[in-house]
Legacy VTK file of the C-alpha trace (Angstrom):
# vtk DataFile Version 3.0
C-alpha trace
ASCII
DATASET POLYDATA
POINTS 89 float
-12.123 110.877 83.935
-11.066 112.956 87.163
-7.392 113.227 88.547
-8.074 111.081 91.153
-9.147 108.013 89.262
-6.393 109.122 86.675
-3.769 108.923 89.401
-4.867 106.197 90.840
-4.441 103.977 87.714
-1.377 105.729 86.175
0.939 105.295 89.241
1.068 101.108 89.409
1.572 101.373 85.653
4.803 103.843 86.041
5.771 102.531 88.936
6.325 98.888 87.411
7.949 100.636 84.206
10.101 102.521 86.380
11.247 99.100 88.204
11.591 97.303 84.954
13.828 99.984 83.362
15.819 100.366 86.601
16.820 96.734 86.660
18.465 97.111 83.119
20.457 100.731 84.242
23.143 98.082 85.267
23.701 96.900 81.686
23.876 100.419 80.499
26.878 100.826 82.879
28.544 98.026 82.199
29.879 98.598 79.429
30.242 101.128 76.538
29.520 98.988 73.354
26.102 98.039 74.797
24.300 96.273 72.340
20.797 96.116 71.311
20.794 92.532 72.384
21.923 93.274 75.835
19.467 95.571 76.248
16.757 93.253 75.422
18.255 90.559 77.262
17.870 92.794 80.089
14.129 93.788 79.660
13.230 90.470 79.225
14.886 89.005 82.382
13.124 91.832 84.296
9.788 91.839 83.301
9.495 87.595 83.089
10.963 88.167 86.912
8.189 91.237 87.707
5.329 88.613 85.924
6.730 85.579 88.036
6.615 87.782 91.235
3.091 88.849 90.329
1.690 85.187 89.562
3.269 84.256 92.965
1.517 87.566 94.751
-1.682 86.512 93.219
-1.156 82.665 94.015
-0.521 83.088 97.585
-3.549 86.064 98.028
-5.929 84.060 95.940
-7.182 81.594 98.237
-7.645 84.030 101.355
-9.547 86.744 98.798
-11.902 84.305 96.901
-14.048 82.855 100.340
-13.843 86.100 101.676
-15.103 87.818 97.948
-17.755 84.902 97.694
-18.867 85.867 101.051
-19.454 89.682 100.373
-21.741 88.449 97.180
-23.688 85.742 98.815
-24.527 88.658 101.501
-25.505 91.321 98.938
-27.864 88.844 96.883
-29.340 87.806 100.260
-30.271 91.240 101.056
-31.211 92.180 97.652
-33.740 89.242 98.109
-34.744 89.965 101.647
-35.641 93.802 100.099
-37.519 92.304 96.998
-39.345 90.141 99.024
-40.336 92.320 102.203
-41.186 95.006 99.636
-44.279 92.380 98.233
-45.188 91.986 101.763
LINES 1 90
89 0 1 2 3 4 5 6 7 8 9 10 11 12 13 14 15 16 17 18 19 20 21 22 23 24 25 26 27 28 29 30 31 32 33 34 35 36 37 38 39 40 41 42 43 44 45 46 47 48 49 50 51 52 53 54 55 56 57 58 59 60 61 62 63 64 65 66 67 68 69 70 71 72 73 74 75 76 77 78 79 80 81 82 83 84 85 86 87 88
């Protein structure tokens, strides 16, 4: 695996782990006698609200991607078929 693809798949994953554990910093803060519970509270509340704002990303970018996706495909198999055929010609 080279740095590049390396990089390119490492940095969404820390950079949603950095967001998740910066949302709870606040409960560290708060008070002194955190407990355990508090933090977990905390984790949980941010990553249901990063996986709700993800669903919603992918909701609204679905149907724009998928006619557009199914259009890229339906021109690749046409030209894979135009080749196969002129090729027997």
């Amino acid at each position: 695996m080279t740095f590049k693809n390396l990089k390119t798949k490492a940095v969404p994953a820390l950079t949603g782990a950095v967001l998740a554990v910066s949302a709870c910093v606040p409960v560290f803060a708060e008070d002194t006698s955190t407990s355990l519970s508090a933090v977990e509270t905390a984790l949980t509340s941010s990553f249901t609200s990063v996986g709700s704002s993800m669903t919603g990303m992918v909701a609204s970018i679905l149907p724009i991607a998928l006619p557009i996706m199914g259009a890229l495909l339906l021109v690749g198999f046409g030209i894979k078929a135009f080749k196969k055929i002129a090729n027997k010609a």
